[in-house]
N, C-alpha and C positions, 0 to 999 in steps of 0.2 A: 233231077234232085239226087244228090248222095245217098248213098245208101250204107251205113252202118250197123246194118244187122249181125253182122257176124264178130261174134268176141274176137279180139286182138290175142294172139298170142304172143305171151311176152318174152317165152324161152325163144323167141323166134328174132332177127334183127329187122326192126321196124321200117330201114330202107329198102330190104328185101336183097340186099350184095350179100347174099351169105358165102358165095365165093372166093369173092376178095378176103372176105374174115380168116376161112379158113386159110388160106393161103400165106395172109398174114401172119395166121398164128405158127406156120412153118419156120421163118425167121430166113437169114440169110444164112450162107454159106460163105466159109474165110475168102474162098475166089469172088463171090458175087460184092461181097464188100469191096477187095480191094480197086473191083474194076469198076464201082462205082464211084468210088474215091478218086484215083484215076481220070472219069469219065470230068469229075466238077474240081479237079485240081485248079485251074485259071481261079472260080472261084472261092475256093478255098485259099489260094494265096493271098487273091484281095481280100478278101475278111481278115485275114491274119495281118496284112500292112493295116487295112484300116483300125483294126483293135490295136496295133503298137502306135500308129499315129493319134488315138485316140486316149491311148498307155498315156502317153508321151507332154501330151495337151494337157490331163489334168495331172500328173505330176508338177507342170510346167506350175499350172493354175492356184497347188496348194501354197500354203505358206508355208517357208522358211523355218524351222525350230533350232537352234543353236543351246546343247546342253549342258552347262557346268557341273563340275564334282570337283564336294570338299569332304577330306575324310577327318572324324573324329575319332579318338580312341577314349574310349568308355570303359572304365576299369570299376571293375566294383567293389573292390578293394581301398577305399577311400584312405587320405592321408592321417593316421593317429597322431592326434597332435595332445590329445590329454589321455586319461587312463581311463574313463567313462565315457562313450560317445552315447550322442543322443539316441543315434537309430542304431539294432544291432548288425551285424554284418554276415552276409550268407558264406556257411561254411561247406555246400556242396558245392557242385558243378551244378546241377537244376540250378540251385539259387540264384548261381551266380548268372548265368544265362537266362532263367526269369526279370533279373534287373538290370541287365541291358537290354531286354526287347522294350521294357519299362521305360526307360530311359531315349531308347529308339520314337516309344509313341507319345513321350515327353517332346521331341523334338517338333511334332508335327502339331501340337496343340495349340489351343486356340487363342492364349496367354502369350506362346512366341509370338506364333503367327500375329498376332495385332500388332506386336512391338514391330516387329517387322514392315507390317504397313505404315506403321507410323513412323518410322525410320528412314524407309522408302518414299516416302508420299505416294504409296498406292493405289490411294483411294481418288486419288485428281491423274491416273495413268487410264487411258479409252482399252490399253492391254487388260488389263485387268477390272472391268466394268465402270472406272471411274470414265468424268467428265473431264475433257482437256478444254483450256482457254478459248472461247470460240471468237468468234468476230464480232460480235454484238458487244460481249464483255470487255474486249479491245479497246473499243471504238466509245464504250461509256466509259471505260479509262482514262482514253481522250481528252475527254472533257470534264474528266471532272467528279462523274459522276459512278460510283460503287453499285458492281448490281447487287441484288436481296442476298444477305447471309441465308444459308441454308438451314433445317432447320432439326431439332437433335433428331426427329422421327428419320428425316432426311439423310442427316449423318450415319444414325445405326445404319440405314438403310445400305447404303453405299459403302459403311463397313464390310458389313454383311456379304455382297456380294462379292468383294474384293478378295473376302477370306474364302468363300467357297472356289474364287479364279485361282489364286493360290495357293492351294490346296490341288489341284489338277494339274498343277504344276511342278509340284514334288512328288521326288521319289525316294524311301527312305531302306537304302538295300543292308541287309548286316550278313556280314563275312562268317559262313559258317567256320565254329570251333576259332573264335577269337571275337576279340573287343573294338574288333574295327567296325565303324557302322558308313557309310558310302553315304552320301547327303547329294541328289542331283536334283537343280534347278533348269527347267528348260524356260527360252523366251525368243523373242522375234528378234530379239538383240542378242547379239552375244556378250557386249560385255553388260548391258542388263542382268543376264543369266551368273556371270561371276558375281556382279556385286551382290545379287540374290541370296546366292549361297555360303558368302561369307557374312552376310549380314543374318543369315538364318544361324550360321554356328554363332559368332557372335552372341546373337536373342538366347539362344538356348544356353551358351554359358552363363552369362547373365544370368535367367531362368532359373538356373541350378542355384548359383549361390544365394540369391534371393531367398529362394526357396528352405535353404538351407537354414539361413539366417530368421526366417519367418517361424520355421520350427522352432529354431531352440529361444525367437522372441515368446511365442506362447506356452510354450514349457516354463519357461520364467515365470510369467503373468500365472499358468496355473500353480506354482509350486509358490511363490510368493501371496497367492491368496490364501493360500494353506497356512502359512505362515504363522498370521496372525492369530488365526484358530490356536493353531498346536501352541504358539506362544502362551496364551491366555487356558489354555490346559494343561500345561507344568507347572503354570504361576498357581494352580487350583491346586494342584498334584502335592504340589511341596508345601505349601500355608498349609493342607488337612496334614500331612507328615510329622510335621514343626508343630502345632497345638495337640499335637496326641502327642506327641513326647513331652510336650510340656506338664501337660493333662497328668499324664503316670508318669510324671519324675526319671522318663529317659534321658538324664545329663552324662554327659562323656564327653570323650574323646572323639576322632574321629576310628582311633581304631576298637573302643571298645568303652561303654556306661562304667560312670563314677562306681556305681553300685557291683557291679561285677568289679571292678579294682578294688572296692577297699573290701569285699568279701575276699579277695586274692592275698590282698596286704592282714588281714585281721589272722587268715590262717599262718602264715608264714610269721607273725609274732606271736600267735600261742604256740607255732612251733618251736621257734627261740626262747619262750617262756618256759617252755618246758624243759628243753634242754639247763636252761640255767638252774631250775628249781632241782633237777636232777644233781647237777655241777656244786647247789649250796648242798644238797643231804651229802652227797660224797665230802666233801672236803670236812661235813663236821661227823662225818660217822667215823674219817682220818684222825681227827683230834679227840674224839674221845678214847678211840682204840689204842692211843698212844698213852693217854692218861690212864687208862687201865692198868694195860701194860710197864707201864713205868719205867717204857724206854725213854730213850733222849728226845724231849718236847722239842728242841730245838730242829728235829729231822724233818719236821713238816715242812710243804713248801712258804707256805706264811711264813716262818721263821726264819729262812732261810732268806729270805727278800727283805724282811725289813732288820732296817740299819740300826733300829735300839737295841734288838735282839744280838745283833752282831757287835754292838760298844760292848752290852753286859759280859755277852760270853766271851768277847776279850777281856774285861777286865776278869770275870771268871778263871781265867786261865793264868792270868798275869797272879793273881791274889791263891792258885791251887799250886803256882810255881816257888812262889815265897813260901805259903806253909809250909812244903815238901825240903826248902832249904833249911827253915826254921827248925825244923822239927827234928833234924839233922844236929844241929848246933846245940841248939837251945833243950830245958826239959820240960815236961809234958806240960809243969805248971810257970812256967814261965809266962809272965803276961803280956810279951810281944807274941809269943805264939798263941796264946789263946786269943787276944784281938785279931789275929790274921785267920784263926780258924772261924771266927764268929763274921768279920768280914766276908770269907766264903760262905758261908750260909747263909748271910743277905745277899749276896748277887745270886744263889741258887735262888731263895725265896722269890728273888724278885724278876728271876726269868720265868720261875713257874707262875707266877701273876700274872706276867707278860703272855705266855702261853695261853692262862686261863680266859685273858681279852680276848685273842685269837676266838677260843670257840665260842663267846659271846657273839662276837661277831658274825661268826660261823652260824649259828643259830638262828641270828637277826638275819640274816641275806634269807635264809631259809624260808625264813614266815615269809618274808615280805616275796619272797620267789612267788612262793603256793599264793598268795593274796593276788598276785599280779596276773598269774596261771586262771584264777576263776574269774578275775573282769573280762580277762578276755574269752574264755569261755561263753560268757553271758553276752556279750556284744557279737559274737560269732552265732550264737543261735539265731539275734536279735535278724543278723544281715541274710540268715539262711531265711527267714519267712520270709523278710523283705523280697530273696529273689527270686523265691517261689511263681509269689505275686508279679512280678514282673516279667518273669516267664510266660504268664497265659496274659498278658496284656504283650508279648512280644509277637505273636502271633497279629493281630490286625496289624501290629507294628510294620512286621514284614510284607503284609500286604499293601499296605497304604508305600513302602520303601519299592516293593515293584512297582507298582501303580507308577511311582514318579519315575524311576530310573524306563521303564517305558515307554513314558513321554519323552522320558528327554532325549532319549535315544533316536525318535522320532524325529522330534524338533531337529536337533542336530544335523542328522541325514538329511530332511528337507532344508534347512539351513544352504549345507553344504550344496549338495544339490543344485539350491537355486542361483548361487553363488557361479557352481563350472556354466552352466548354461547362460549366464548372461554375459560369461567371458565368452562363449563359442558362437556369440552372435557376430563378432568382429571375425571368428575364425572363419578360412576357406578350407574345409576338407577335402572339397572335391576331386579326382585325378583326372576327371576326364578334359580334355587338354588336344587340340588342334593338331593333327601331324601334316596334315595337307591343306594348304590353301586354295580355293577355287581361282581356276586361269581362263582368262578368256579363251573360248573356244574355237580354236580357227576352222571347223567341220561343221556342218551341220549334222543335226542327228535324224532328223527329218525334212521332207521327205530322202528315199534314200536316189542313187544316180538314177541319172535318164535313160542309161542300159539298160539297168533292172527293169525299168517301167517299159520299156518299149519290148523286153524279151516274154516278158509276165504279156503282154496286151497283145504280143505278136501268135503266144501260144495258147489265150484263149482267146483269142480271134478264130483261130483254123480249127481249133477243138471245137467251138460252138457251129461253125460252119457244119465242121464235118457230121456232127450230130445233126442237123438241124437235114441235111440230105439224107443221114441214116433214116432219120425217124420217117421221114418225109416216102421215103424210098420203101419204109417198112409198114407204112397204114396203107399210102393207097398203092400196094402191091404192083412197083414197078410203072407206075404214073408216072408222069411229069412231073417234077415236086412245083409246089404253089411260089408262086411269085411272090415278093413282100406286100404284094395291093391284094384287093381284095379277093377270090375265089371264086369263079363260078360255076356252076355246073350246069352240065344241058338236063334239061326236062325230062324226067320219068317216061319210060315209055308207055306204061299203064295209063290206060286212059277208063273215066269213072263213065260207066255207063248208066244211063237212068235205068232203072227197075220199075221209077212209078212213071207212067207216061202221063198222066192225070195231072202231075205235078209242073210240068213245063209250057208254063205258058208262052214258051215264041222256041222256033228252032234255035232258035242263036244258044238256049242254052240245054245243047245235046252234046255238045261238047267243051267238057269243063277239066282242066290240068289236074288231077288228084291231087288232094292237102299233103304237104308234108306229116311227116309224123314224130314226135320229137319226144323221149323220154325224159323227165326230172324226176331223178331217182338221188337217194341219199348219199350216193359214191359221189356225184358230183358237185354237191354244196357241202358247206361247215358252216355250224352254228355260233354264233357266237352271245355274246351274255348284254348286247344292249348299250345302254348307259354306261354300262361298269366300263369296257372297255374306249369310252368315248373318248377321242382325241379335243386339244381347245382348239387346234389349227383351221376347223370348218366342220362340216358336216362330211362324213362317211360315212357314205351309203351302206357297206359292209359292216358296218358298228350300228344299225339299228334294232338289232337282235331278230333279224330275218335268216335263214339262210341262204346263202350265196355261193359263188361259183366259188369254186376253190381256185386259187393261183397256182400256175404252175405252166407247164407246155399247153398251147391253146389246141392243136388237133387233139380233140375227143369227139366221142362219137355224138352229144347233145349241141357241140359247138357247132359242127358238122352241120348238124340239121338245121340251128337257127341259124347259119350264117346261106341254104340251099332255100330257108322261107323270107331272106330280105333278098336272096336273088329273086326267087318268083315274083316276089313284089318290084324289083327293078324292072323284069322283063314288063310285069301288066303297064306299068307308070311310064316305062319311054325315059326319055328326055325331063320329064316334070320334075320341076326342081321339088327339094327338101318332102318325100313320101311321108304319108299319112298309115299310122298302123294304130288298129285299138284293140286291145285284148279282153275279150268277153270270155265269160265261162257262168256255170252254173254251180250251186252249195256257197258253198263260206267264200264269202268277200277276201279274205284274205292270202288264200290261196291264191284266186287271178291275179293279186296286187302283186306275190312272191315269184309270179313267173314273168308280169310285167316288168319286177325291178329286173330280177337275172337277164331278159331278152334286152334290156337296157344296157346292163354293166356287157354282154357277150358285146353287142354293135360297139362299146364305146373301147373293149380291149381290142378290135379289129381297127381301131384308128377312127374312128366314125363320131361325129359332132352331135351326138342325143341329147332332144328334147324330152321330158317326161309329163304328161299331165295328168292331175289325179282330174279324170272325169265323173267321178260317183261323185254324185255332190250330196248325197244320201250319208254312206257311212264315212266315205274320205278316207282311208284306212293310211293309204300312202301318206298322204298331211299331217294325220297325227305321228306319224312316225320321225319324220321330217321336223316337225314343230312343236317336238315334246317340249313338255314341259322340263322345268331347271335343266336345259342346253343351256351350257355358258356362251357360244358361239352360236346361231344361225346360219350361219356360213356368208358368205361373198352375196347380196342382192343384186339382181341386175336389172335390165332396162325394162325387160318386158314384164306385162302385166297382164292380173285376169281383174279388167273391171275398174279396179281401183287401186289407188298408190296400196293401200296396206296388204296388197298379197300380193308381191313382185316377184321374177322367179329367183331361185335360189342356185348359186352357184355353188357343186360339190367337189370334193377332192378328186374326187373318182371321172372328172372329165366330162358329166354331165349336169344337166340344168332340171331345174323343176320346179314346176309350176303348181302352188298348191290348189285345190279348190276354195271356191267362194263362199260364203255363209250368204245363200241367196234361193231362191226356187229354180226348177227345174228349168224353163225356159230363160231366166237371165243369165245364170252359169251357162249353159249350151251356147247362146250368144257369146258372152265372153270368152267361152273356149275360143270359138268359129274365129272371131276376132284377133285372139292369140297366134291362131296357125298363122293366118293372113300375115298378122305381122310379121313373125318369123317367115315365113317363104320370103314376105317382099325384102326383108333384109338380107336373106342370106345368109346367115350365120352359122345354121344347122344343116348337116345331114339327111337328119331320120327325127320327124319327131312319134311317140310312143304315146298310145292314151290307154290310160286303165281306167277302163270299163267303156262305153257306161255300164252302169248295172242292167241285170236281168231281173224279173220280167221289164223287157223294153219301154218305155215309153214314148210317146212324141216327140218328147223334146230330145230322148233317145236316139230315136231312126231318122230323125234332122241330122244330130250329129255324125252320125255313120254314112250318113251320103257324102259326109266332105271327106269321108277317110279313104285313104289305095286298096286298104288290105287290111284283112280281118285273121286273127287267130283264136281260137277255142280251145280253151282253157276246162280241161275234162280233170276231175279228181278222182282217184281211183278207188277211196274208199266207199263211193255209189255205184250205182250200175251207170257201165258207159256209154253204153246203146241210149237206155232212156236220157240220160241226161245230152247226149248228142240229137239228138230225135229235138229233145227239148231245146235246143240251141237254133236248131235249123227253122224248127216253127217258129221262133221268134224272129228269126233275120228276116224270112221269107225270102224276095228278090235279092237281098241283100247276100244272099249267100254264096253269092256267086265269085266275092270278093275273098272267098276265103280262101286263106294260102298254106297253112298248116293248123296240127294239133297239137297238144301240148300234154300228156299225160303227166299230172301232178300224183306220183307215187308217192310224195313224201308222207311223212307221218303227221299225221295232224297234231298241233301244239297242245292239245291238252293231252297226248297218249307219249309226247315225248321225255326220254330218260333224259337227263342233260351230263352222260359221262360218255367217256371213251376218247379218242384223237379225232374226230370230226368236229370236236365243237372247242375255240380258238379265246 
């Protein structure tokens, strides 16, 4: 029997080559390289032909892409064609280059893009997710008969998709420091790809002006709903205006109230009134001063204008010319001369009469001056209360007069307003304007020559080569590097000597090959989050939020070991087709499950055909992992079964199968396993198939199971003691332990003490 009493050192390397490590960790020297390089050149060449042959193959293999380019010029400077535009115009450089990026992601929008498919009939191209004419549809052409119209869910649907192919298909490049924007359409066709792109500028001009037109239609619609508001608000504005002037006797003009004019006119005639009343005192204060003075009455201007005045004082003169003869001639008492002197004294008498009318008259202008001078007076006070009063009634006057001139200044502007915009829905502002038309491509743009592919697949061919001998050359220090198949190594020389003799019941087991010993430590898995990361494609094994091996170059030193415990188990088995391994350990079930999946995924990245079967028919741990709940996918079901159709195994991305457990008791699941292998052996399908568990402590139906298996491994956790829980392993197997081929130290941290941060967890 084994003996595990003595603690594992783990500063120590569990294969016990501490030689080789160090020596490894020496590294090589630039000579030892070269001459290793050197030594595998032949090889290294063929790798490098076969990765350009293989360059070469899938360039051959991709499709065709043929790219057109149509270039637009997008000015943002739009055409002024009125004195108001609707939108305003950016007057920096940011601005300007904000609305061609604008404009840029106006092209690629979802508005062209439809018209485009619909332009195109996109949506019936298999390029672009549609459905092309098949032969069924043909063929009820035929005859007559139309298949089902499809149906709108249908249609979006295949919109849908057509827009997100098209879209993957554009590229929309803009010319730094100018208004050139690059439009490239790629397609499997090439002149596909021209009409694309000119049918994309095209949509997008269109687009614009539409757009354009769309604005200044709603601009309309809102300033015209305005309209009628503000209309029926000056018709308010002016009716209150117009009954208050009515109200307080505001009548006028338009430039100015009756009432202010005739107070205007009423001064400016007692002005003239008074003048005149001044005009009658002078002229009679003239006539009597002459009457006074008893100069010549005739000197006044009244007598000098009127024409009796001027008969008299001619005949006066004519009648003082005869006297002056007479008096000459004749003697004093002569009574021709005294009639002619008595004649004079009547024309005197009778001009100073005529005089005397004068200042009657003079007198009369006078009164009636002064009389005319006080009506007006008294109608002038009359019009000064009047305007008093209509001065403090002019104040709401002037409010009520804003009020309206307000509105209507309003009105008017939205008038006009709605007026240019609904002439700017005909107008085309826009400058952006076609300077290059897209041409059929006679290049493809992808994939690129078959030089490149085969220089690119020629030089990582020899690069991977070359590496793959470094590495090879630098783990096992100067070994033989491993073949592409599988690895094997000769047997430990340490041979397990029993310590208890008590324990061996027959010689044959005195000598038994020592267990491997295999570390799972945290450097070599990544955690990852489960569900969250689950693909729909199948089930991934890596995606069940266990940790797993990490990807990457497969010589490590865990790979190492479990690939040195399915050689030990090759050697025990011979020839026997598809080996039997089941992984028992002791604590938490889910630990052995997480060393059964990794010892799974190592054999199935070695190229190896794994079976997996959860054998705990108890907790199942691996099942529920495998058949959680809300998977969208189960993955690929295949032939083989445990028991019954509803637990067939499961095909996973990861290269392996698995077989869940039963909801059955102890001895029927064990049958159905037993059953399972059978069938897998006699078909041949598999490699290696792997059982987790059974569980410990063993049962019957247990140590049944483990007699059909090759090879056993123990599954030890490190947060127990190792010794005991080994000790505890062995008294369960009993004879059975002799099948054992390695250990398995489960360092990792157990799930309820794990942080889920850092680069380990994916």
């Amino acid at each position: 029997m084994l003996d595990y009493n003595q603690p594992i050192d783990r500063a120590r390397n569990p294969t016990g080559s501490e030689a080789p490590q160090r020596k490894s960790e020496a590294g090589f020297s630039v000579l030892e390289l070269a001459n290793l390089l050197w030594r595998r050149k032949i090889a290294i060449a063929s790798a490098a032909l076969i990765g350009a042959c293989l360059a070469v193959a899938v360039g051959k293999s991709l499709t065709p892409r043929y790219t057109a380019t149509a270039q637009l010029y997008v000015d943002p400077r739009e055409l002024q064609l009125v004195d108001r535009e609707l939108t305003p115009r950016a007057q920096d450089v940011s601005g300007m280059s904000m609305l061609v990026e604008s404009q840029a992601r106006l092209i690629t929008s979802n508005s062209v893009l439809l018209q485009v498919i619909q332009q195109a009939g996109l949506d019936k191209d298999p390029e672009f997710g549609g459905e092309s004419k098949t032969l069924a549809s043909s063929l009820l052409g035929l005859i007559g008969l139309q298949p089902r119209a499809p149906s709108a869910a249908e249609t979006k649907e295949v919109q849908l998709a057509a827009l997100d192919a098209l879209n993957r298909h554009i590229t929309i490049r803009k010319t730094d420091k100018s208004f050139i924007v690059d439009i490239e359409v790629w397609s499997t066709d090439p002149a596909k790809a021209a009409m694309l792109a000119n049918t994309l500028t095209n949509a997008y001009l269109t687009e614009s002006r539409n757009s354009q037109a769309l604005a200044a239609r709603r601009a309309t619609s809102e300033l015209s709903g305005r309209l009628k508001e503000l209309r029926e608000r000056l018709r308010n504005a002016e009716t209150a205006l117009a009954t208050y002037k009515a109200q307080n006797n505001f009548v006028g003009t338009q430039d100015a109230l009756i009432s202010d004019q005739q107070l205007s006119s009423s001064n400016q005639r007692l002005s003239a009134a008074r003048a005149a009343t001044m005009d009658a005192q002078a002229r009679l204060d003239q006539i009597e001063a002459n009457k006074r003075t008893a100069a010549d009455a005739g000197a006044i201007p009244e007598a000098l204008q009127s024409p009796t005045i001027a008969n008299l004082r001619a005949q006066y003169a004519d009648a003082r010319k005869r006297y002056a003869e007479q008096t000459a001639e004749l003697g004093p008492r002569h009574p021709a001369l005294r009639q002619t002197e008595k004649q004079v004294e009547d024309l005197k008498r009778t001009i100073n009469e005529e005089i005397d009318r004068f200042a009657l008259s003079a007198k009369n202008d006078l009164t009636r001056a002064r009389d005319y001078e006080a009506s007006l007076n008294r109608a002038l006070e009359v019009q000064k209360r009047q305007s008093v009063q209509l001065s403090q009634a002019a104040v709401r006057l002037r409010e009520l007069e804003r009020e309206a001139d307000a509105s209507r200044d309003v009105y008017q502007s939205f008038l006009k307003r709605s007026r240019e915009t609904e002439e700017q829905e005909t107008l085309n502002t826009s400058a952006a304007r076609v300077i290059g038309e897209a041409t059929v491509p006679q290049r493809r743009s992808f994939p690129p020559g078959m030089t490149l592919f085969a220089m690119i697949g020629f030089i990582f061919g020899g690069l991977a080569a070359a590496f793959w001998f470094v590495a090879a050359e630098h783990l096992f220090n100067g070994a033989a590097a491993p073949e592409p198949g599988r690895r094997e190594r000769k047997p430990a020389p340490d041979i397990a000597k029993p310590q208890v003799e008590a324990a061996a019941p027959a010689p044959a087991l005195a000598l038994v090959e020592k267990p491997l010993i295999a570390r799972l430590q945290e450097a070599d898995v990544i955690r990852t989050l489960g569900g969250i990361l689950a693909t729909g494609s199948g089930v991934d094994l890596t995606r069940l939020g266990w940790p797993t091996l990490r990807p990457g170059f497969p010589l490590t030193t865990l790979l190492n070991a479990l690939r040195d415990m399915r050689a030990a188990m090759a050697r025990r088995t011979g020839s026997k087709t598809t080996p039997v391994i089941a992984l028992v350990g002791a604590g938490q079930t889910t630990g052995r499950s997480v060393s059964a999946l990794n010892f799974a995924l190592a054999a199935a990245r070695d190229g190896s055909r794994v079976l997996m079967i959860d054998a705990d028919h108890q907790a199942h741990a691996l099942s529920s992992k495998v058949k959680r709940p809300g998977k969208s996918e189960a993955g690929k079901a295949g032939w083989l079964s445990i028991g019954s159709k509803t637990t067939p195994e499961i095909k996973t991305v990861n290269g392996i199968s698995v077989l869940p457990a039963t909801e059955s008791d102890a001895g029927k699941a064990t049958d159905a396993i037993r059953k399972a292998i059978a069938q897998a052996r006699a078909a041949g399908g598999y490699d290696l198939v792997i059982l987790d568990g059974p569980a410990m402590p063993l049962s019957a139906a247990g140590r049944k199971l483990l007699d059909d298996t090759d090879a056993l491994v123990a599954v030890l956790p490190t947060n127990l003691d190792i010794n005991d829980s080994m000790e505890e392993i062995l008294t369960a197997l009993g004879p059975a332990q002799r099948k054992l081929v390695g250990v398995v130290l489960d360092e990792l941290t157990p799930a309820t003490q794990t942080r889920q941060r850092g680069k380990q967890y994916a």
